[in-house]
C-alpha positions, 0 to 999 in steps of 0.5 A: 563716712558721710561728710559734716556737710551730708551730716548737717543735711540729713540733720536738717531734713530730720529737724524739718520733719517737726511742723512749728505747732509739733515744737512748740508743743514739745517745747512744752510738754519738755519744760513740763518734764525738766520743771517736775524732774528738777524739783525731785532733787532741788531741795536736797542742797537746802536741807541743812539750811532749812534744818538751820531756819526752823530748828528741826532735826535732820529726820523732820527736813527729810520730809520736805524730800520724802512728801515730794517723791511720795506724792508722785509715786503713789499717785503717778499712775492714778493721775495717767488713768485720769488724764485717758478719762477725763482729758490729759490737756486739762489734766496736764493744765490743772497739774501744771498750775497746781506745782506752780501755786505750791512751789509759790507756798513752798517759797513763803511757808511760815513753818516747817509742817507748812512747807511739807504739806505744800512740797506734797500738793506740789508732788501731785502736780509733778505726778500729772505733768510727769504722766501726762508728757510722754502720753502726749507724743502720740498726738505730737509728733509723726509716729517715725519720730517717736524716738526722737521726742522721747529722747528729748523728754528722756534728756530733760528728765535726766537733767532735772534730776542730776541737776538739782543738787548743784542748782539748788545750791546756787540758788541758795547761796546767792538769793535765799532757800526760798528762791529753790521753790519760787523760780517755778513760778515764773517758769510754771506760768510760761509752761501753762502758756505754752501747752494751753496754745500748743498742745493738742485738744483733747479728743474723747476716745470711745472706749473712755466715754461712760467709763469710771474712775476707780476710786477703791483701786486707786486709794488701794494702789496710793497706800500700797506703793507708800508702804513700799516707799517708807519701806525703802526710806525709813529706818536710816539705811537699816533694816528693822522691824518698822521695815518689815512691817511695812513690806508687809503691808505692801504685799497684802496691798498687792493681793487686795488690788489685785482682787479689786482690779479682777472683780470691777468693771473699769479698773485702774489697771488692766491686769490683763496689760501685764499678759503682753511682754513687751509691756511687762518687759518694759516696766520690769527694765525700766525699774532695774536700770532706775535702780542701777543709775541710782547707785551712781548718785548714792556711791560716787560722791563717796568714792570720790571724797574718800577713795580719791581724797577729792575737795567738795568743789572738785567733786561736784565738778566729776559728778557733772560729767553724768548730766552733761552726757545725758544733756548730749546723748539724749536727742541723738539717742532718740534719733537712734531709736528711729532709725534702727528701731526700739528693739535693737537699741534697748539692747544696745543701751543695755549692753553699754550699761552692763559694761560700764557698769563691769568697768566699775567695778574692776576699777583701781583707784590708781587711774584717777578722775579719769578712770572713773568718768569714761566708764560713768560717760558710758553708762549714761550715754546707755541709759539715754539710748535705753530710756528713749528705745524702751519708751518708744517700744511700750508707747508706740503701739499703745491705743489712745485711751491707754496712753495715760496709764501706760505713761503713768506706769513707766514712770512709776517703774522708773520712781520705785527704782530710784527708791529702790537704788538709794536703799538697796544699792547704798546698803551694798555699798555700806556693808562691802565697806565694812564700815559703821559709819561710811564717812570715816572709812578708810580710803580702800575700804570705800573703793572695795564698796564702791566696786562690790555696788557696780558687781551688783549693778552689772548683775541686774542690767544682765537680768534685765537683758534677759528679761528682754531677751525672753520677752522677744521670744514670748512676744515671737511666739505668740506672732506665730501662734496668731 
């Protein structure tokens, strides 16, 4: 064991590593992350305030959630491609100056539908600044400390997202609903600053110079995904026809766009991309964790009221232990990832994911707070370890003029499976409750649920195991046949 002294040195020479423009330009590049990350949950505490200020029913207010997450997941991946064809410093600036005069729309909306159509316009600056960040590491930082860069995006993401909730919160109850969108705009201002000056020029790469934007792809691509999206969102938990009509939609929006994408000459996305399988790999696991990492929003505030008779103050508290892990796992995951390698620690992060996920759902009610935080400690340390492993390996051997793409398309595997997790996973823990309405069951019937959702999240992490597994053996094979 090394002594803190040796420690602090090693962490010092690795710190050094980053010349001033490289942390000023992450610096950016992270508030970038955090600001688009946070707005994702932020408005979630205000909605029974807004609910109550423009007298709309709970299904109207959801739209100022919903016009958000859309936006970005239908558009994330066309904004990725038009950061690699047109510039993604100029991209980057535009989105980041959209979010923050939306968010300042958003602050002063004068009526509900206003206020939903200015979440949307803030969604697709969000979609730009979520694609265009991890796209910049590339040209930020030296390659062998890719991981560490990703860990810190990875960390901010993690806190923006978990954060939002107890943030909004606050905000609202000390200065008004309209201060949860108007604090992005000093911070959107600061943010345009620093990228405008420290973040790196943009350089045309040959293979984007006289290629087109696919309109066709993209319009095709933006309608299947909203399809999939009100698919997962729509129906209050429940199943019925709307749902399958629009599951349906998606799918024949898959065939088309993928008959659009073989046939022109500059597609959207390259379907060739998904013959590589650590590519394939990579996005088919980001989705299952996403969704597992889900379930622990959608069923540990139940759990935790019901099944452990916790007050509201104190459940918010636990539900904390989560971002303060990811806050602290993030930068040493990344570091991690360097040193030991992408591949190795995507398994390692799986494997802890697995297990506190097992934990879980084995879990008595009798062992308490306690019980119940140490295996969430685990799964979220996993997950930062996974995030920082699993965009390293996709982003690390990727061409310059695919950075944008590639980028686009880990996020939106990440945003489908967020969806993904708050539908699915919410109805497992619905239907292994046994229960009408989850908000007067029974303590025991709510801890069944509970435990029946991390069998089921334990199960996926396992398929996502062995979609990494085969992806190695695929991606050795075809070494060797090279």
């Amino acid at each position: 064991m090394k002594p803190v002294v040796a420690v602090q040195a090693d962490t010092a020479s690795e710190n050094a590593e980053f010349s001033p423009a490289a942390r000023w330009a992450l610096a950016g590049l992270s508030l970038s992350m955090l600001m688009s990350s946070l707005d994702t949950s932020i408005a979630n505490a205000g909605l029974p305030t807004l609910a109550r200020t423009f007298n709309a029913s709970f299904q109207e207010v959801q739209w100022i959630v919903l016009a958000y997450l859309l936006a970005i997941t239908t558009l994330i991946v066309s904004v990725g491609r038009l950061g690699d064809l047109i510039g993604r410093r100029r991209l980057l600036l535009a989105g980041i100056a959209l979010f923050t005069f939306a968010s300042l729309l958003c602050g002063v909306a004068p009526t509900l539908w206003l206020l939903i159509a200015a979440r949307a316009a803030q969604g697709l600056g969000a979609a730009i600044m979520m694609a265009l960040t991890v796209a910049f590491i590339g040209e930020t930082v030296p390659k062998e400390k890719t991981g560490s860069a990703m860990g810190l995006l990875g960390t901010m993401s993690a806190i923006g997202t978990t954060l939002g909730p107890s943030v909004g919160g606050v905000l609202i109850a000390a200065l008004g609903w309209q201060t949860i969108f108007l604090v992005n705009v000093p911070l959107g201002m600061l943010n345009f600053l620093l990228v405008l000056r420290n973040v790196p020029a943009d350089r045309r790469d040959a293979k984007a110079v006289g290629a087109r934007f696919d309109k066709t792809g993209t319009v095709l691509l933006a309608l299947t995904l909203a399809a999939y999206a009100l698919t997962m969102t729509v129906g209050d938990g429940h199943f019925g026809p709307v749902n399958l009509a629009l599951l349906l939609l998606a799918g024949v929006g898959v065939g088309l766009f993928v008959l659009v994408e073989a046939k022109t000459s500059s597609p959207l996305i390259r379907l060739a991309m998904f013959r590589n399988p650590v590519l394939s790999a990579g996005f088919a696991m980001s989705a299952l964790v996403a969704t597992v990492m889900m379930a622990t929003l959608v069923v540990g505030p139940f759990y935790l009221s019901a099944a452990l008779g916790l007050d509201t103050a104190l459940v918010g508290f636990v539900l904390s232990a989560g971002p303060l892990v990811a806050a602290l796992s993030g930068v040493p995951a990344g570091r991690m990832v360097d040193r030991f390698g992408a591949q190795r620690m995507t398994v390692v992060g799986l494997v802890g994911m697995a297990s506190g996920a097992f934990l879980l759902a084995m879990l008595p009610p009798s062992v308490g707070i306690a019980g119940y935080i140490a295996p969430i400690a685990v799964m979220t340390a996993s997950y930062a370890v996974f995030q920082s492993a699993n965009n390293t390996g996709v982003m690390a051997n990727s061409r310059p003029d695919q950075r944008g793409i590639l980028s686009g398309m880990l996020s939106l595997s990440r945003n489908l499976g967020l969806i993904t997790g708050a539908s699915v996973m919410g109805a497992v823990f619905a239907a292994a409750s046994a229960t009408v309405d989850i908000a007067t069951a029974q303590p025991e019937t709510v801890a069944t649920g509970m435990r029946a959702t991390f069998a089921v999240a334990s199960a996926l992490i396992v398929v996502a195991l062995i979609i990494g597994a085969g992806s190695r053996a695929l991606a050795a094979n075809h070494s060797c046949m090279g």
